[in-house]
N, CA, C and O atoms as a Tinker XYZ file with bonds, in Angstrom:
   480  protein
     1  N    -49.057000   -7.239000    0.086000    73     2
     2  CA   -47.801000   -7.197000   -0.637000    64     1     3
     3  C    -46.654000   -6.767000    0.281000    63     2     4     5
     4  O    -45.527000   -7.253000    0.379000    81     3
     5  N    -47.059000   -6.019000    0.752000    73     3     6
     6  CA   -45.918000   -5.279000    2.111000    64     5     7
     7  C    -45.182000   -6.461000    2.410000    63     6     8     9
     8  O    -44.078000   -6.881000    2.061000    81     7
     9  N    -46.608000   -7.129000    3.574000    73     7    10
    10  CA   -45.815000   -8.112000    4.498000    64     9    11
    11  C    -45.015000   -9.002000    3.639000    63    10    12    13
    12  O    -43.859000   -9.099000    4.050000    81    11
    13  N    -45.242000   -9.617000    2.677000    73    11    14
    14  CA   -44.381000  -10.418000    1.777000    64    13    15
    15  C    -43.211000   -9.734000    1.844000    63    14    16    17
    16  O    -42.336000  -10.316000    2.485000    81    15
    17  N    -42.804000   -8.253000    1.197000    73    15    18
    18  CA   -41.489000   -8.096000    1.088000    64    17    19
    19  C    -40.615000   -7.549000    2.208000    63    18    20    21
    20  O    -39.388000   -7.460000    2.207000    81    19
    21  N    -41.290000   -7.274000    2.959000    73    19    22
    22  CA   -41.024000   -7.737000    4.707000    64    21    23
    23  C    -40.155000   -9.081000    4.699000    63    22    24    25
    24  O    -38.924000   -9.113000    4.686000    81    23
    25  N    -41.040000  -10.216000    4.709000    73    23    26
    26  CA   -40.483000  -11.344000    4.547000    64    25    27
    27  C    -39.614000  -11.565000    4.010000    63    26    28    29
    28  O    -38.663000  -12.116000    4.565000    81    27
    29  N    -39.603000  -11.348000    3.192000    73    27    30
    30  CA   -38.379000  -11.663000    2.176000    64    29    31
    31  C    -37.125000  -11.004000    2.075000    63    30    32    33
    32  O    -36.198000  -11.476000    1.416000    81    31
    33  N    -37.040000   -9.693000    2.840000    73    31    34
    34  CA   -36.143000   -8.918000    3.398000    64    33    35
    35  C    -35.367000   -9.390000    4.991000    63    34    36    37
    36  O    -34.290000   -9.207000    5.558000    81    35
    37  N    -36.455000   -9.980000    5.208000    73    35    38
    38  CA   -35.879000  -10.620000    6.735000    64    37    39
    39  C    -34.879000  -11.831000    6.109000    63    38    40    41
    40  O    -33.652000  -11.898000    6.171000    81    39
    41  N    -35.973000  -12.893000    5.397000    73    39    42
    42  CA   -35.462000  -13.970000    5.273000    64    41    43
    43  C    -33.620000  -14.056000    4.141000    63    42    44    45
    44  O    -32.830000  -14.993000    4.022000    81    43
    45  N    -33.592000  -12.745000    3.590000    73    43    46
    46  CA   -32.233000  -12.486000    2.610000    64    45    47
    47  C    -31.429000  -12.034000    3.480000    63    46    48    49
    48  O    -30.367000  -12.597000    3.215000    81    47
    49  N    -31.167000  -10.950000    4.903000    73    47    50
    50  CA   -30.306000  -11.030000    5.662000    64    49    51
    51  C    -30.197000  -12.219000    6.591000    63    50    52    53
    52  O    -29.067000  -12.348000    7.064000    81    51
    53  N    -31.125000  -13.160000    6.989000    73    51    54
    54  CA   -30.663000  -13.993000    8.070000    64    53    55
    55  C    -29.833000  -14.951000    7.142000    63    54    56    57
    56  O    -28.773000  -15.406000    7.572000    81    55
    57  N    -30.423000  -15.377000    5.473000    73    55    58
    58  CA   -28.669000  -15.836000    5.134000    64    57    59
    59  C    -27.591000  -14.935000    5.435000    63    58    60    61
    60  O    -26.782000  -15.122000    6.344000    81    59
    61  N    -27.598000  -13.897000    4.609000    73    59    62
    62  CA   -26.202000  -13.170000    5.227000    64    61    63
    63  C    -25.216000  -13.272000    5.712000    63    62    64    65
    64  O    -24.047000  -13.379000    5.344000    81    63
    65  N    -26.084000  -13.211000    7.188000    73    63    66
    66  CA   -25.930000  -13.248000    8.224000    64    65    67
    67  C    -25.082000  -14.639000    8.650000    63    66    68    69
    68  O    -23.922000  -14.605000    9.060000    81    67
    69  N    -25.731000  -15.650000    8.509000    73    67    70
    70  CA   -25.464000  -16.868000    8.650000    64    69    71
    71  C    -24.517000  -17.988000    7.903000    63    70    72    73
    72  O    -24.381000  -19.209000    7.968000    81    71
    73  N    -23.771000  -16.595000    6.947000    73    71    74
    74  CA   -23.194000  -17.262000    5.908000    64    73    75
    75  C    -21.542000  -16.722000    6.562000    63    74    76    77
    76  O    -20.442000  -17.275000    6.587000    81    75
    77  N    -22.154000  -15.095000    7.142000    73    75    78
    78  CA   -20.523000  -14.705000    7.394000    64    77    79
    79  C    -19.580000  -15.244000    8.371000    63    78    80    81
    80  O    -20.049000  -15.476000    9.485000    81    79
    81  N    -18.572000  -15.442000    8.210000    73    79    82
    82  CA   -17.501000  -15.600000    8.584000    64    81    83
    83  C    -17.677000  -15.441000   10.576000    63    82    84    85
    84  O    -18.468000  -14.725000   11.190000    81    83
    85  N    -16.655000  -16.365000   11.117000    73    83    86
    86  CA   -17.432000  -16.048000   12.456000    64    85    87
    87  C    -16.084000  -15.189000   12.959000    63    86    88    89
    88  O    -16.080000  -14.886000   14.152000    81    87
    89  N    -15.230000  -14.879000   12.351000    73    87    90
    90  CA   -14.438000  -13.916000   13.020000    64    89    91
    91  C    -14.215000  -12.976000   12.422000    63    90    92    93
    92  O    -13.097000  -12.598000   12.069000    81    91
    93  N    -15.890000  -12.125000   12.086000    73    91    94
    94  CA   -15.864000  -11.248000   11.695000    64    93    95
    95  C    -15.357000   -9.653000   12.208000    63    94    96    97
    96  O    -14.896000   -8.740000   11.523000    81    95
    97  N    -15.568000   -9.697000   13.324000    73    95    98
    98  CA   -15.150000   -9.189000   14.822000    64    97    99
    99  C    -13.813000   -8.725000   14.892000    63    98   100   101
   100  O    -13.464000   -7.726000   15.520000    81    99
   101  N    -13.108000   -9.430000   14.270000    73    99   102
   102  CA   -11.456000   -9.884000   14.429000    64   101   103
   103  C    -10.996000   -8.403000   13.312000    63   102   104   105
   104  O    -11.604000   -8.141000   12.274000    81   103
   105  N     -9.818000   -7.610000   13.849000    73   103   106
   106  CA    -9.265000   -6.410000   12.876000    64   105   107
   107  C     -8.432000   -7.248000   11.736000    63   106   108   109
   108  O     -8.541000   -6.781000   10.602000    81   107
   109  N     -7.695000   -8.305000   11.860000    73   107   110
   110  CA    -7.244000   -9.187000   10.764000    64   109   111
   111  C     -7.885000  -10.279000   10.114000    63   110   112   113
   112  O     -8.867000  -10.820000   10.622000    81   111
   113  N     -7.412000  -10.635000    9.047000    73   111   114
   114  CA    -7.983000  -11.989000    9.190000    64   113   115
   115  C     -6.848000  -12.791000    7.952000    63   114   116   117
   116  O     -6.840000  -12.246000    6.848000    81   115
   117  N     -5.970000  -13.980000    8.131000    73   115   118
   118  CA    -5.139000  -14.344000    7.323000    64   117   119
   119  C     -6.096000  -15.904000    6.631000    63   118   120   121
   120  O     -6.909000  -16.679000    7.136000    81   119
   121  N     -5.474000  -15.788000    5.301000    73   119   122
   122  CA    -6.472000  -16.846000    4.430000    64   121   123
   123  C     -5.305000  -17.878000    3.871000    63   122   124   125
   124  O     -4.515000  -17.393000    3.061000    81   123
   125  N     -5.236000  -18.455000    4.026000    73   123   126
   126  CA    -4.322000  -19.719000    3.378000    64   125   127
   127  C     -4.736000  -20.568000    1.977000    63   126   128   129
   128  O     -5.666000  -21.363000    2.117000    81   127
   129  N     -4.275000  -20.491000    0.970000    73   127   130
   130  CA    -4.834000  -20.536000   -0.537000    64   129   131
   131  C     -3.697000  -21.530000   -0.959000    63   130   132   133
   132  O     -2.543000  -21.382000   -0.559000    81   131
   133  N     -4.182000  -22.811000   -2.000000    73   131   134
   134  CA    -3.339000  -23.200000   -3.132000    64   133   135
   135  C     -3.966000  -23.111000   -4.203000    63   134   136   137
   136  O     -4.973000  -23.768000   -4.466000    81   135
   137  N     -3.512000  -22.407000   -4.828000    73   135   138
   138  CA    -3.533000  -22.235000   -6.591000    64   137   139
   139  C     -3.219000  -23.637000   -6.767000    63   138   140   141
   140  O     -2.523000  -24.424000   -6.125000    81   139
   141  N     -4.187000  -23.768000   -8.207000    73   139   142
   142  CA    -3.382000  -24.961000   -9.315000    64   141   143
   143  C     -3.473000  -24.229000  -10.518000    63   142   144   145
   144  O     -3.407000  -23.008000  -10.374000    81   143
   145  N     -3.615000  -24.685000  -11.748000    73   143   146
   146  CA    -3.799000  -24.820000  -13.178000    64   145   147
   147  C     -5.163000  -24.096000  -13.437000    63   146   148   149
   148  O     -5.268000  -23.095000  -14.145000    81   147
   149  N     -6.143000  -24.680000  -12.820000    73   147   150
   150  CA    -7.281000  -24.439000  -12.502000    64   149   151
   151  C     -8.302000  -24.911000  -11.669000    63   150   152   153
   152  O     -9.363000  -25.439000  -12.002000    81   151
   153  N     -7.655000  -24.544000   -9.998000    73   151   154
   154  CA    -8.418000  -24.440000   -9.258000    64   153   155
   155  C     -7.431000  -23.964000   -7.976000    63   154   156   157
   156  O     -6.202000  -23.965000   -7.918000    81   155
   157  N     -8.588000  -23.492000   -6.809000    73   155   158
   158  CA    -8.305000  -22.741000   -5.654000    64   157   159
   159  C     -8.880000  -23.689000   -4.659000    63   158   160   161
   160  O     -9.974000  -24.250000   -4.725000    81   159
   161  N     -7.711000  -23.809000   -3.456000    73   159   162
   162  CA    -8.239000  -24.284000   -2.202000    64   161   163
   163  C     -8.233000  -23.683000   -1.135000    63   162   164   165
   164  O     -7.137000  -23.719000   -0.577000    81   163
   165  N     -9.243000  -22.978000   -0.459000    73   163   166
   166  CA   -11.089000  -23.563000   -0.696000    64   165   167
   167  C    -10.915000  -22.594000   -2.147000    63   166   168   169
   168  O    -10.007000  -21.857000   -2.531000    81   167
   169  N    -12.201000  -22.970000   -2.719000    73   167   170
   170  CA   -12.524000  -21.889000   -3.529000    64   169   171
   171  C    -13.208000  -20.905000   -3.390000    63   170   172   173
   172  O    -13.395000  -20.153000   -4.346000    81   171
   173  N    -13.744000  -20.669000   -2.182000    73   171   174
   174  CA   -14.632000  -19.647000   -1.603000    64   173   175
   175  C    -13.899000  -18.866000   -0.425000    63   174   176   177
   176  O    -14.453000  -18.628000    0.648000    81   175
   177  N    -13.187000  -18.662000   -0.594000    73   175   178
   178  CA   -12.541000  -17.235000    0.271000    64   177   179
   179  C    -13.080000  -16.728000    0.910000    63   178   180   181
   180  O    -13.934000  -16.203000    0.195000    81   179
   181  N    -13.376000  -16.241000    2.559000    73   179   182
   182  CA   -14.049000  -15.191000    2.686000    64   181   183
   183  C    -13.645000  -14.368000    3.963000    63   182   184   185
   184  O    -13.419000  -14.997000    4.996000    81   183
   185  N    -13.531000  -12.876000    3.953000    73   183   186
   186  CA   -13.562000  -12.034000    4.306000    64   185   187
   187  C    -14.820000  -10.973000    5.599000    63   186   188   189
   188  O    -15.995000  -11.175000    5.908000    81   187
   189  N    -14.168000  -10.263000    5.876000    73   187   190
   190  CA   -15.634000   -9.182000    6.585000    64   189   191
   191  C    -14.842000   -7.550000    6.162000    63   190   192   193
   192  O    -13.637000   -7.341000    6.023000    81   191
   193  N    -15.825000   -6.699000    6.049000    73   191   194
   194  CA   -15.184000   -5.370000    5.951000    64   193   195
   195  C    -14.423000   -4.887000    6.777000    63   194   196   197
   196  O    -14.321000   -5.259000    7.946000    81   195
   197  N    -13.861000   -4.076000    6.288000    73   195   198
   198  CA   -12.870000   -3.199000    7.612000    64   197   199
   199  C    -11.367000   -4.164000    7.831000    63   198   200   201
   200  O    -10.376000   -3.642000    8.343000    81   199
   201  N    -11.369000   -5.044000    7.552000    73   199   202
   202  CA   -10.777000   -6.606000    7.943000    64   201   203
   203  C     -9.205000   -6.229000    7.305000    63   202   204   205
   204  O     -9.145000   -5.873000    6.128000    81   203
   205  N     -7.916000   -6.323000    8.146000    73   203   206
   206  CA    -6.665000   -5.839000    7.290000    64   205   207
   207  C     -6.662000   -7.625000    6.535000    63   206   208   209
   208  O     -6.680000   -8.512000    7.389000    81   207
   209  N     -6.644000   -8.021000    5.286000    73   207   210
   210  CA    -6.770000   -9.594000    4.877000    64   209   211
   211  C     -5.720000   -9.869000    4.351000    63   210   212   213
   212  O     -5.516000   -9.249000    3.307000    81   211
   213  N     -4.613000  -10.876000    4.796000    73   211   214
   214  CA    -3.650000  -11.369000    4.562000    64   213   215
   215  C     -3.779000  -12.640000    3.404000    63   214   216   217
   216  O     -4.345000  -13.443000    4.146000    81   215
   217  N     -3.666000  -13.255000    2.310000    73   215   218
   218  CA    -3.946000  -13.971000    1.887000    64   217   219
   219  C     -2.554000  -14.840000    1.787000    63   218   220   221
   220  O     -1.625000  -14.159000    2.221000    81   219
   221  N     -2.321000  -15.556000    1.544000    73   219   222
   222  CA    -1.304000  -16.951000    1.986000    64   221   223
   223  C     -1.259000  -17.871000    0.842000    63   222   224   225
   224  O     -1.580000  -19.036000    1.076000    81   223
   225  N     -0.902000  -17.539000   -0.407000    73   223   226
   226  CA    -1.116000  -18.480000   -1.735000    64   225   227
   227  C      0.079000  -18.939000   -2.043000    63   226   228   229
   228  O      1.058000  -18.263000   -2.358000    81   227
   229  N     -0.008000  -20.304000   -1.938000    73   227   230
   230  CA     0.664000  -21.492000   -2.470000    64   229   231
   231  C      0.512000  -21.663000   -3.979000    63   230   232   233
   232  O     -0.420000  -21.319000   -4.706000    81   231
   233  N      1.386000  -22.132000   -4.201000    73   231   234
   234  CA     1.228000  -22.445000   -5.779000    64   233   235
   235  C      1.828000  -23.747000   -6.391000    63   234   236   237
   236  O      2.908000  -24.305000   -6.196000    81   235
   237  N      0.945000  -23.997000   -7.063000    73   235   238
   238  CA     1.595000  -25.248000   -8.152000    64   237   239
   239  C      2.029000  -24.657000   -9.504000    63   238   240   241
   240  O      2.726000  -25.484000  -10.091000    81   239
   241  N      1.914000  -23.846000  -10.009000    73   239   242
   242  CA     2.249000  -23.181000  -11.044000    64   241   243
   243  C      2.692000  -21.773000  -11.666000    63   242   244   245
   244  O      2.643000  -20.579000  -11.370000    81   243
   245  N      2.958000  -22.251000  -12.264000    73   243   246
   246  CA     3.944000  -20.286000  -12.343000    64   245   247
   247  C      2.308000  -19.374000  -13.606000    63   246   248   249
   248  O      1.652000  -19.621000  -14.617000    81   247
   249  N      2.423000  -18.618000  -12.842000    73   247   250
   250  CA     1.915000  -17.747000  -13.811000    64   249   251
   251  C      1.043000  -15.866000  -13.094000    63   250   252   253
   252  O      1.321000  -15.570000  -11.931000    81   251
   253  N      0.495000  -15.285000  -13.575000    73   251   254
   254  CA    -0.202000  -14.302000  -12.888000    64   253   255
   255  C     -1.750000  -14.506000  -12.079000    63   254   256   257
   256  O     -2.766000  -14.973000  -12.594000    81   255
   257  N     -1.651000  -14.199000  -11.206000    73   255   258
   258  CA    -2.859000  -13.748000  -10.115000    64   257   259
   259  C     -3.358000  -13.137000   -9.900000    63   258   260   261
   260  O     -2.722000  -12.359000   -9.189000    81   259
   261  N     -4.731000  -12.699000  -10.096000    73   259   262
   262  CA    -5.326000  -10.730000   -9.851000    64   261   263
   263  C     -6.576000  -11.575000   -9.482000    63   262   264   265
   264  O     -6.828000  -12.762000   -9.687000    81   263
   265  N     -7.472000  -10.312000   -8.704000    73   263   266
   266  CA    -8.635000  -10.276000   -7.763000    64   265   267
   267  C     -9.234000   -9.369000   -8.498000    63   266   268   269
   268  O     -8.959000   -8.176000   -8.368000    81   267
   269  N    -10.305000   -9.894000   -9.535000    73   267   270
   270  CA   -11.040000   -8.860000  -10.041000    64   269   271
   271  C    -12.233000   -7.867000   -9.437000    63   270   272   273
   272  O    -13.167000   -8.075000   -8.663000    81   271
   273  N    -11.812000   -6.812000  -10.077000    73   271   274
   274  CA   -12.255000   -5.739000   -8.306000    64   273   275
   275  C    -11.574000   -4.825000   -7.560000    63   274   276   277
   276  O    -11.591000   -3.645000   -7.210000    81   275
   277  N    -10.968000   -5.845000   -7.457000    73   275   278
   278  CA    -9.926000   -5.172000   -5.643000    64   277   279
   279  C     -8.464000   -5.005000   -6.864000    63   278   280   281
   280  O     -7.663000   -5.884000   -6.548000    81   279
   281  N     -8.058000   -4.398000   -7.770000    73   279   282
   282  CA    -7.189000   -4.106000   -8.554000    64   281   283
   283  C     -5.833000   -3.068000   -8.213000    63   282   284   285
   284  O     -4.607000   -3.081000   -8.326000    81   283
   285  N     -7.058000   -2.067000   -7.663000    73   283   286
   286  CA    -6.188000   -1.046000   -6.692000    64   285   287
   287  C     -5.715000   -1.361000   -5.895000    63   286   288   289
   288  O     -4.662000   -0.758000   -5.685000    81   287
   289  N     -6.087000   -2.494000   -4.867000    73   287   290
   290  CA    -5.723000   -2.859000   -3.734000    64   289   291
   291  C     -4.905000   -3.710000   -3.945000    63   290   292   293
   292  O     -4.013000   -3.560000   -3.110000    81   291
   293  N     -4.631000   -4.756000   -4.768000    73   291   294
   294  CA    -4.006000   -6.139000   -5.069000    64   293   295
   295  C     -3.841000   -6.172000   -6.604000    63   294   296   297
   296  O     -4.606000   -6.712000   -7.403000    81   295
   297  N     -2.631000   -5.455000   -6.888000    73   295   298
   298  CA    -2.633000   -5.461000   -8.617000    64   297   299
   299  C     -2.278000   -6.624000   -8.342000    63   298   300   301
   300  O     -1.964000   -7.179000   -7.288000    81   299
   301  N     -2.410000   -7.181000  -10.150000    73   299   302
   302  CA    -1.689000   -8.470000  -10.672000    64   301   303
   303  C     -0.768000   -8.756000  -10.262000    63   302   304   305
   304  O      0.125000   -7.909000  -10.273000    81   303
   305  N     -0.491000  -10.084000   -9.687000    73   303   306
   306  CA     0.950000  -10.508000   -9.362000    64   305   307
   307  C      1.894000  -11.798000   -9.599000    63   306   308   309
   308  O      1.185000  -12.795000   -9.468000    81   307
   309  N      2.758000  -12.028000   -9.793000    73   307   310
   310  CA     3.465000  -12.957000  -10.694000    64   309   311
   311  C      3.843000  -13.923000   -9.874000    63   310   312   313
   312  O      4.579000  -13.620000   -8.935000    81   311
   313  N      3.484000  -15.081000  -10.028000    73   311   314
   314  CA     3.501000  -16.094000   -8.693000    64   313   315
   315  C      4.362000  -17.469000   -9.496000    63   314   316   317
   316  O      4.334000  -17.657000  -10.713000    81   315
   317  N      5.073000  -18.302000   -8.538000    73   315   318
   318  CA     5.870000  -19.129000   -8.943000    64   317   319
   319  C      5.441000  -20.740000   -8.187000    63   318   320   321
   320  O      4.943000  -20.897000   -7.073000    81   319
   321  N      5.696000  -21.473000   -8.872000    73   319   322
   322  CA     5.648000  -23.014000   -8.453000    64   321   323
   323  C      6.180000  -23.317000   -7.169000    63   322   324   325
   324  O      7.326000  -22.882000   -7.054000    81   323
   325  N      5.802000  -23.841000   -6.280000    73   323   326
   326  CA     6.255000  -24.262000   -5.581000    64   325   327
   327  C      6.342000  -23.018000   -4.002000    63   326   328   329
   328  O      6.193000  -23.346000   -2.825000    81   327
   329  N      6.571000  -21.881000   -4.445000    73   327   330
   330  CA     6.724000  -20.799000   -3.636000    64   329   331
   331  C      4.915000  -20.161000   -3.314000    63   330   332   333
   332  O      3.784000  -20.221000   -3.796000    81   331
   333  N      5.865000  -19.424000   -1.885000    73   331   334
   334  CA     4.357000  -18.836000   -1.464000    64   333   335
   335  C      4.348000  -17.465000   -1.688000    63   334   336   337
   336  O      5.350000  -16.758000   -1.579000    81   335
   337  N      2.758000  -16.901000   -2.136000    73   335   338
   338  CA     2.956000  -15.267000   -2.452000    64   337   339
   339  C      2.299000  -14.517000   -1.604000    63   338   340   341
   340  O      1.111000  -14.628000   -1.906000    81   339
   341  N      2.460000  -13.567000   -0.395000    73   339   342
   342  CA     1.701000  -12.806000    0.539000    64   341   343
   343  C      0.854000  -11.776000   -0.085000    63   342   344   345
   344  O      1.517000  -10.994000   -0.767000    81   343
   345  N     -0.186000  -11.580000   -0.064000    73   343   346
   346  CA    -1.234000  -11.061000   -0.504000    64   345   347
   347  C     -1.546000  -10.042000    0.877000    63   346   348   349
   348  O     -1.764000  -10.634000    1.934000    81   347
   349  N     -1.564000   -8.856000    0.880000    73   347   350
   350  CA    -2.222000   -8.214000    2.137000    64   349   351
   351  C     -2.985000   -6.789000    1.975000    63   350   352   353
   352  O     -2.318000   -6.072000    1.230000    81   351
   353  N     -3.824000   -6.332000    2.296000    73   351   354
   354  CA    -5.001000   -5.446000    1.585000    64   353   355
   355  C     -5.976000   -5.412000    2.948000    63   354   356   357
   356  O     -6.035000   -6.123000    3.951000    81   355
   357  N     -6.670000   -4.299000    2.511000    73   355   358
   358  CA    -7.667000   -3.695000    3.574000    64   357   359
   359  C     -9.118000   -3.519000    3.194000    63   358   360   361
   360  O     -9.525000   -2.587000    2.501000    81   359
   361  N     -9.938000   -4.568000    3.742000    73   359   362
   362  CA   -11.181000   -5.245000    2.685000    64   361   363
   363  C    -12.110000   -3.536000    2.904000    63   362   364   365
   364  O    -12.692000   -3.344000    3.972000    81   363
   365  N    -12.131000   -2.602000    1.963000    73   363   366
   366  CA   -12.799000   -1.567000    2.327000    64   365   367
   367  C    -14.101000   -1.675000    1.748000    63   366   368   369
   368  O    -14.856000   -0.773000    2.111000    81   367
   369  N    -14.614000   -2.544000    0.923000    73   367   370
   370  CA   -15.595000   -2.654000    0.230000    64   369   371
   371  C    -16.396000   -4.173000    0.010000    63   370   372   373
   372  O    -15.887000   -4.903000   -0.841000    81   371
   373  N    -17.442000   -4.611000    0.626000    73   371   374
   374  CA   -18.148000   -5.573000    0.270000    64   373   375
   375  C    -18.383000   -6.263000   -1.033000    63   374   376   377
   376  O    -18.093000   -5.613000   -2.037000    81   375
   377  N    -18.835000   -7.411000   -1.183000    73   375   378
   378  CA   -19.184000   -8.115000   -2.562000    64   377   379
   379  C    -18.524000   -9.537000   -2.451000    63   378   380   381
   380  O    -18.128000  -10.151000   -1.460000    81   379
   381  N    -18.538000   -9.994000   -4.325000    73   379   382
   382  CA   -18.026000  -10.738000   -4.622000    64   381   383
   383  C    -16.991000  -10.716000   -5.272000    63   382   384   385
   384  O    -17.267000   -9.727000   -5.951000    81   383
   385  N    -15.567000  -11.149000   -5.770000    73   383   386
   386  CA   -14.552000  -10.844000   -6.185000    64   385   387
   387  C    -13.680000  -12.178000   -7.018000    63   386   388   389
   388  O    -12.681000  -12.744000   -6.573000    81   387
   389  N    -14.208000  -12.403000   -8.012000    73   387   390
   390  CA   -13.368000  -13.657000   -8.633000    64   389   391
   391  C    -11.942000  -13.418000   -8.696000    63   390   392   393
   392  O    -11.385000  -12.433000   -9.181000    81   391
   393  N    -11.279000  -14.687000   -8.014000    73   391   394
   394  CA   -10.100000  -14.683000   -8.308000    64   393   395
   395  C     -9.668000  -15.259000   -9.961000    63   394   396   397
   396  O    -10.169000  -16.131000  -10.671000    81   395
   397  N     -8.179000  -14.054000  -10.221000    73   395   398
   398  CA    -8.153000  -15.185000  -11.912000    64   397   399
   399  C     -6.760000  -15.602000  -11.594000    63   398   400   401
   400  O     -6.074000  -15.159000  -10.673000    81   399
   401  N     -6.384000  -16.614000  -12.572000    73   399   402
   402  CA    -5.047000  -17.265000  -12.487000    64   401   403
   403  C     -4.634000  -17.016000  -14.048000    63   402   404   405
   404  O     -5.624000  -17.467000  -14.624000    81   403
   405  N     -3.848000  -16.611000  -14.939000    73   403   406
   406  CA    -2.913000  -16.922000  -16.117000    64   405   407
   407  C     -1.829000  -17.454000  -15.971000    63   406   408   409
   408  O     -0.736000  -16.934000  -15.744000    81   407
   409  N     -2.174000  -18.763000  -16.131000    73   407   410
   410  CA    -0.885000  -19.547000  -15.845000    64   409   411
   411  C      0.066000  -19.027000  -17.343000    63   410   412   413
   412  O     -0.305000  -18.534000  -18.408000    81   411
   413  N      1.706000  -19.493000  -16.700000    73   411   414
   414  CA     2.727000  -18.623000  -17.773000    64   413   415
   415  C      2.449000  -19.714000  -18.876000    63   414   416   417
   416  O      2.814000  -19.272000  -19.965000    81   415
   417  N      1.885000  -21.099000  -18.980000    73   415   418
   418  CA     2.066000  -21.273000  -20.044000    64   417   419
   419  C      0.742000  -21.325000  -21.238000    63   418   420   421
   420  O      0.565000  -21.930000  -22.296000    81   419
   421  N     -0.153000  -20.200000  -20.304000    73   419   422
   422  CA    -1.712000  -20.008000  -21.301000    64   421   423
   423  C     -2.417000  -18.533000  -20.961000    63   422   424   425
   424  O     -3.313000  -18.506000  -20.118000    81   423
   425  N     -1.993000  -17.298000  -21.638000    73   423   426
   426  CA    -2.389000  -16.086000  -21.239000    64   425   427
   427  C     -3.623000  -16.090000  -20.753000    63   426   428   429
   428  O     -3.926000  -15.371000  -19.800000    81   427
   429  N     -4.803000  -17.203000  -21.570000    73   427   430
   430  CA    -6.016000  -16.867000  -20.941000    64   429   431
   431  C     -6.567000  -16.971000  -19.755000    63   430   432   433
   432  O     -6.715000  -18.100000  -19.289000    81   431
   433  N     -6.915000  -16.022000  -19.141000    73   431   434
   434  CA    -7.570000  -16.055000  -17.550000    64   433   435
   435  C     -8.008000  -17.577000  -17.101000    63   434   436   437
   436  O     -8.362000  -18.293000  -18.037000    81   435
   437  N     -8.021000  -17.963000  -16.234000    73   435   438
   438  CA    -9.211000  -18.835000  -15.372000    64   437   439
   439  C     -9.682000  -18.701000  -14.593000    63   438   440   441
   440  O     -8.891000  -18.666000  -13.651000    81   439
   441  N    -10.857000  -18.552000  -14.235000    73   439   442
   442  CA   -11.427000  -17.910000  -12.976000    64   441   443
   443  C    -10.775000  -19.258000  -12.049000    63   442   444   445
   444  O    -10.605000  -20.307000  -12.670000    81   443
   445  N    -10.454000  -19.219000  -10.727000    73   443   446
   446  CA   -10.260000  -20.444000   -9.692000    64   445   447
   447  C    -11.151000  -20.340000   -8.835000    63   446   448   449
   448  O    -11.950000  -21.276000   -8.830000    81   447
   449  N    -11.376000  -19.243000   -7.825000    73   447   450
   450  CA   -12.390000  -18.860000   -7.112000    64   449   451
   451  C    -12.872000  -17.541000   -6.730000    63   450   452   453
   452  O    -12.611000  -16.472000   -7.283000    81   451
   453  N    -13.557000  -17.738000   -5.785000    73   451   454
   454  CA   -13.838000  -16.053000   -5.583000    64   453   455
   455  C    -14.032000  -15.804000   -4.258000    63   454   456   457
   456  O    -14.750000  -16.396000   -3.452000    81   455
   457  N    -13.203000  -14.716000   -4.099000    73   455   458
   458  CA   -13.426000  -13.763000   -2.891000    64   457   459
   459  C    -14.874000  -13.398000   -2.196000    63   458   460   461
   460  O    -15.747000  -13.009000   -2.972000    81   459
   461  N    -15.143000  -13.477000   -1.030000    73   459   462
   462  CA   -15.941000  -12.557000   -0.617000    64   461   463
   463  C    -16.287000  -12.181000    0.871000    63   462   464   465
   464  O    -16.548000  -12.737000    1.938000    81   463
   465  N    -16.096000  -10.518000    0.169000    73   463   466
   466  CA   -15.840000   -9.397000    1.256000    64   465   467
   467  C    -17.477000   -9.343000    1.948000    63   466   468   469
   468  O    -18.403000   -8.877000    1.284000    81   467
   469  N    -17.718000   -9.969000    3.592000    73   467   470
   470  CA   -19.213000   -9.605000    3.747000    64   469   471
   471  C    -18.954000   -8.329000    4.465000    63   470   472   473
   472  O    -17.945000   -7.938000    5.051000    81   471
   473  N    -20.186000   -7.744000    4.262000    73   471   474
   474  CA   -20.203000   -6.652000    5.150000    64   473   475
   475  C    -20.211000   -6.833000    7.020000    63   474   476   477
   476  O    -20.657000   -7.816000    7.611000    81   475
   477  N    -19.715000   -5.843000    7.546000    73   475   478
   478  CA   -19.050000   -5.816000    8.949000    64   477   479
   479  C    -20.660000   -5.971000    9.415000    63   478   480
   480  O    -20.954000   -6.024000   10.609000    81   479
């Protein structure tokens, strides 16, 4: 039983591993984003810890933006058509982090994509 979860402990960090970001290394890291209605380009965001993360969101639509999670770091913010909104924060904590969009003309959330912070 051991060696199995041996295995299987190896084999869950070498994804990880192989998933993170290759400038993880790097003290910044800036992300370039377009919002729509409902959806994010890319939709997979990603980050490394420690990382000061600039985010760069374009928009097609007016409405609010929050990073569920990172709240403290990146309250809600009110974003406009056509204009770009600077996002900048200090990834202190690993995970996953859905981004939401409320566009102004439908309070209800949409998830677009999601953040994620890998560990350093």
């Amino acid at each position: 039983m051991l060696p199995l979860i041996v295995a299987l402990a190896v084999a869950i960090s070498g994804c990880v591993t192989e998933n993170r970001p290759a400038d993880c290394d790097e003290p910044e890291k800036t992300i370039e984003l377009t919002v729509t209605a409902t959806a994010l380009e890319p939709n997979d965001p990603a980050a490394c810890g420690d990382q000061v993360v600039t985010l760069l969101v374009r928009s097609e639509v007016d409405g609010v933006i929050h990073i569920h999670g990172l709240d403290a770091l990146v309250p809600a913010t009110t974003i406009a058509a056509g204009e770009e909104l600077v996002l900048e924060f200090a990834a202190e904590r690993s995970g996953q982090f859905p981004i939401e969009l409320h566009p102004a003309d439908d309070p209800q959330g949409v998830t677009v994509g999601i953040l994620t912070v890998h560990e350093r």
